[in-house]
N, C-alpha and C positions, 0 to 999 in steps of 0.2 A: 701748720702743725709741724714743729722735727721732735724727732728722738733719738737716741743715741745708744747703744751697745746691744742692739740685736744680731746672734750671728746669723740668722737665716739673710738671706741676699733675690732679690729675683734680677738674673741676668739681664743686659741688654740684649737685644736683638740681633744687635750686628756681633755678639759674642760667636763662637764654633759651635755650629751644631751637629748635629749627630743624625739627624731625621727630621721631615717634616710629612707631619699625620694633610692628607686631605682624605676626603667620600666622595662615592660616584654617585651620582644623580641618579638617582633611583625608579624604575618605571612605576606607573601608578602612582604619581607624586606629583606636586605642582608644576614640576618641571617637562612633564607632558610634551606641552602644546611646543618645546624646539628644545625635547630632549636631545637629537643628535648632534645640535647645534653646543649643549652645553657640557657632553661629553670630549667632543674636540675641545673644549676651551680646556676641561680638567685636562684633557692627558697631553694640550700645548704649556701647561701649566707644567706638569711631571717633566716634560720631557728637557723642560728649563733649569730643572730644581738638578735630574741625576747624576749631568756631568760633575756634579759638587758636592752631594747631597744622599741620602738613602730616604725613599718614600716608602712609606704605609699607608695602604689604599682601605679604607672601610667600603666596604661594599654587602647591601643584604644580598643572600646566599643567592637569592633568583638571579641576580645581575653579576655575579664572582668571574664567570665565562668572558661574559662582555667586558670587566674590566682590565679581565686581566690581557685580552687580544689588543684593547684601545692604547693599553696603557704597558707596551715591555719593559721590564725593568722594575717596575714597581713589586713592594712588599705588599698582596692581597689578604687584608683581614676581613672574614666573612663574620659579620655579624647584624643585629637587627637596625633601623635607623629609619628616624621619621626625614630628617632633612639633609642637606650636606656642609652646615658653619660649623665647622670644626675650630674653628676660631675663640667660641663663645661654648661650646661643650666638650671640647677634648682639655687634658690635664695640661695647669699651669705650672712650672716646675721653678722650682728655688732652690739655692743651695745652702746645705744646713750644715756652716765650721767645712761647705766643700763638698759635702755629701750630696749628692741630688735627692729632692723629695716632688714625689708627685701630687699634686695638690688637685682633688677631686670637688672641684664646687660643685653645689644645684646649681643645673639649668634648668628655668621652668618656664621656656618660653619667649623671652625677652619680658617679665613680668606680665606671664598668665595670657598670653595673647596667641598661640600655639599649641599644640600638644607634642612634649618632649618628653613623655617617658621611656622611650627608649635611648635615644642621643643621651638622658641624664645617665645612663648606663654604659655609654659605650665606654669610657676611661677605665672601670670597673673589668669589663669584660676584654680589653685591648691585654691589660696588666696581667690577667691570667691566661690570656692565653699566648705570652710572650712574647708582646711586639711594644712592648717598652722597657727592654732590657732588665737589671732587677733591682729599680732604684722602690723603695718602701712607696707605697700611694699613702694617702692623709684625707681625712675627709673630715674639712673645716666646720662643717654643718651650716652653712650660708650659701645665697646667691650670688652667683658672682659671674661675668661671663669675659672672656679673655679679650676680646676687642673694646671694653671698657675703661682697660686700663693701659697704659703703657710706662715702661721703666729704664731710667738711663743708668739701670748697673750697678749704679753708685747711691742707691738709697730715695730718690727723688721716684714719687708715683705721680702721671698726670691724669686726670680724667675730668666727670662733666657733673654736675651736682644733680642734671637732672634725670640722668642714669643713675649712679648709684644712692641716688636718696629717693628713688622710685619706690611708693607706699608699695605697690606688689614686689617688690624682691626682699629686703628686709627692714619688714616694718617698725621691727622694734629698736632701731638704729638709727639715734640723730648724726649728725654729721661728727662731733668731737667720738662717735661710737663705731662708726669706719672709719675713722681715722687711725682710733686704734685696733680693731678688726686687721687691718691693711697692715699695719709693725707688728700686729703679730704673726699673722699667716706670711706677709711678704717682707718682712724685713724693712718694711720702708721707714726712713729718717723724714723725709720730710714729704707731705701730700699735698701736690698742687692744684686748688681745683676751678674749674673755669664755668665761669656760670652763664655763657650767651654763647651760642651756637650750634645748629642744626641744618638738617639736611630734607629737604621736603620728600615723603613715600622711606623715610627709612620707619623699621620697625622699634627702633633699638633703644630709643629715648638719647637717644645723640652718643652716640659710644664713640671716643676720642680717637679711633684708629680710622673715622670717615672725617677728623676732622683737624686733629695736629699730630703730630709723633715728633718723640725724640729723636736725635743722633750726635752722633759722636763730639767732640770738643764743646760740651754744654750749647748745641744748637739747639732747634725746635723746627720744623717744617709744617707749614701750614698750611689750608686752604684761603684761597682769598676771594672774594666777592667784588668785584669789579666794575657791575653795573650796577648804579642808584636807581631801577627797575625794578630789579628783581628784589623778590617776596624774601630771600634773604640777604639783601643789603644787609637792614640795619642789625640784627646777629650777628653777623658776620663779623662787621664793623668795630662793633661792642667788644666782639672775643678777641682779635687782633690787640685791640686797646688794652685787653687784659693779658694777652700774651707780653705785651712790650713791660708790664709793669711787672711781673713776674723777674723774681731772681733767681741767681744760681747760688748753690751754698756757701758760695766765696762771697756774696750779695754785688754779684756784677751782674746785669742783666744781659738775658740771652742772644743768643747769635738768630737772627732771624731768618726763616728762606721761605717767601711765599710762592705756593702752586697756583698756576692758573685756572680761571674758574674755568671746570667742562660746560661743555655747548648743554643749554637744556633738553636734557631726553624723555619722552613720554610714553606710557602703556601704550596698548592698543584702546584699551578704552577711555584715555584720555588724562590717568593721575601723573605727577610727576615722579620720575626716577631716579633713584641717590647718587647721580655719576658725580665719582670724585676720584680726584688724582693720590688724596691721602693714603689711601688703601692699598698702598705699596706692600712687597715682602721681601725684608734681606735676610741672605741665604749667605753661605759662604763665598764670601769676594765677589756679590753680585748682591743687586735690586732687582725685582721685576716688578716694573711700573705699570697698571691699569690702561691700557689706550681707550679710544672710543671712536675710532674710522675719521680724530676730527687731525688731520698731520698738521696744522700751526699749534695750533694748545695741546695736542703730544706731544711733541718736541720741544716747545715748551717748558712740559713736565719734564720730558727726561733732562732735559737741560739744570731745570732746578735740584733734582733728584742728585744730581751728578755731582751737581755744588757742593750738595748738605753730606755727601759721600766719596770725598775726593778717592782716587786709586780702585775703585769699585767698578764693574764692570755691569752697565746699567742696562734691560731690554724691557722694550714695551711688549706687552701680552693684550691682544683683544679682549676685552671684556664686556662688552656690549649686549650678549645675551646673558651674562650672571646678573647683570642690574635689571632685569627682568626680574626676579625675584629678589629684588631692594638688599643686595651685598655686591661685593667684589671679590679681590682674588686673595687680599689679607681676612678678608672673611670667612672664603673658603679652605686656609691653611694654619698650623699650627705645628709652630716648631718646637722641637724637644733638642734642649744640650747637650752638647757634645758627652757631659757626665756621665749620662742617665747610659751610654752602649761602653761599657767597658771594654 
C-alpha cells in the first residue's frame, strides 16, 4: 500500500526525544516471585536513559516511595496500573504540519488475553496531570499497541499481519482497512507487512519490535535464526526472505543487519522465553541493547547494533529477569519527541 500527502508524520526513533515514559513493577503483581531483581533492571534502565534523556516513572501510589529511592532522577507519576509495557499502552505521538499529537489507542490486553483497564488509562491520566507536556491527546477509537509497529520517519510503517489483523483487536478491519486506519492516524505512505515470524512464550501475536526494526539510511535490523533445530527455523527463514524482498521507496532494497539468535531461555516451569536481541531502545546518541549473561551472542548484538547505528553510543542492559514476563527493555519503554516538552 502507499499514499501520499498526509501531513501527520510518526517520527523515527532515533529522532530527539524529549522523555522516555517507563512503570515500576508493581507489588502484588506477576512480578512477585523476583520483584527486586526487576526493579534494579528498570532503574539500570533509568539510569542509562538520564544522562540524555528526562524519565517518567509510572508508579501505583503504594510503590511512588520505592520508586522514587530506586530510581533518582526520575519524573515519578503516581497513578493506577495493572502491568509495566509502556511500550504497547502509553501514547503514540505523530507530528501534525509539526505539531505534536498524542495518540491515545485501546489497549486491551494484547487482544483480550489480560486485564488492562487501568494501563488503557494511564496516557489519559499522564496528560492531565502534566507529565506530557501540552501537546493535544487524540483518541483514534482502535487498538493498537506501540511495539506493533515501527516507523522510519519517512512515511514507511513495518509490522506483522498476525498482530494487527488479530480477530480480537479490530475485527471489523481487513488488511486494505489498516492500511488505511495507519495513513490516517500515522501518516504513513507506505505499510510494509511481514507475514512469517515469531517468538515462542511471547504474548503479543508477533509485534515487530521482538522481531526487525528500522534504522537510519533505509536499513532494517533483524533477528536471525541460525539453527535448522529450532522450532523457529522455518519462520524465521520465511521472514528474512521476506525482508530481502521488500523495498525502499526509491524501490532499492534494504540495507540488511542480522542479530544473533539469543541462547534459548526457559521458565521455571519449563515454557520458552522471548529472548531477543530486537528489543533495543534509541534514545539520544545512544542504543541500549537487551543482554542475557550470554558475552559471545552479546557482543555480538552490540556489534550489530553498532553497524545498523554508526556514531551512536551502544550499551548492553541485563535483561534477563524482564523475559520472565515474555518482554524486554523496548517493551518496557516509550519514548515521547522532543515536540511534545516545549
Amino acid at each position: 500500500m502507499t499514499t501520499t500527502g498526509n501531513p501527520r508524520r510518526m517520527p523515527a526513533e532515533w529522532e530527539p526525544q524529549g522523555a522516555v515514559l517507563l512503570a515500576f513493577p508493581p507489588t502484588d503483581s506477576d512480578w512477585e516471585p523476583y520483584l527486586e531483581e526487576a526493579r534494579s533492571a528498570v532503574a539500570a534502565i533509568i539510569a542509562a536513559i538520564l544522562p540524555r534523556c528526562r524519565v517518567v516513572l509510572l508508579a501505583r501510589s503504594a510503590d511512588a516511595v520505592a520508586a522514587r529511592v530506586a530510581c533518582p532522577g526520575a519524573s515519578v507519576a503516581e497513578l493506577e496500573l495493572d502491568d509495566t509495557w509502556v511500550r504497547d499502552f502509553g501514547p503514540i505521538t505523530v507530528l501534525d504540519q509539526g505539531r505534536p499529537r498524542l495518540l491515545d489507542f485501546g489497549f486491551n490486553g494484547w487482544g483480550l488475553k489480560f486485564p488492562a483497564s487501568a494501563d488503557n488509562q494511564a496516557t489519559a491520566r499522564l496528560q492531565a496531570a502534566g507529565h506530557l507536556g501540552r501537546a493535544e491527546r487524540v483518541v483514534p477509537g482502535l487498538w493498537l499497541e506501540g511495539g506493533s509497529i515501527e516507523s522510519d520517519g519517512a512515511g514507511a510503517i513495518l509490522t506483522t499481519a498476525s498482530c494487527l489483523l488479530s480477530p480480537n483487536r479490530n475485527p471489523h478491519l481487513d488488511r486494505a482497512g489498516v492500511e488505511a486506519a495507519l495513513a490516517t492516524h500515522l501518516g504513513a505512505t507506505r505499510v510494509l507487512w511481514l507475514d512469517h515470524g515469531h517468538l515462542a512464550g511471547d504474548d503479543t501475536d508477533a509485534h515487530i519490535d521482538t522481531l526487525a526494526r528500522f534504522a537510519p539510511h533505509n536499513t532494517i535490523v533483524y533477528v536471525r535464526c541460525d539453527d535448522p533445530d529450532d522450532e523457529h527455523y522455518p519462520a524465521l527463514t520465511a521472514m528474512e526472505a521476506e525482508l530481502c524482498a521488500l523495498r525502499t521507496a526509491a524501490g532499492q532494497p534494504y540495507r540488511l543487519v542480522p542479530l544473533p539468535w539469543a541462547q534459548p531461555a526457559y521458565a521455571a516451569d519449563g515454557h520458552r522465553l522471548p529472548a531477543t536481541y530486537a528489543n533495543y531502545l534509541i534514545i539520544n546518541g545512544a542504543v541500549l541493547v537487551p543482554t542475557y549473561a550470554d558475552p559471545t551472542r552479546d557482543q555480538a548484538a552490540l556489534a550489530a547494533v553498532a553497524c545498523a547505528y554508526p556514531g551512536l553510543t551502544i550499551t548492553g542492559i541485563d535483561c534477563r529477569v524482564l523475559i520472565e514476563q515474555h518482554g524486554s527493555l523496548h517493551c518496557m519503554t516509550m519514548q515521547v519527541p522532543a515536540e511534545v516538552y516545549p
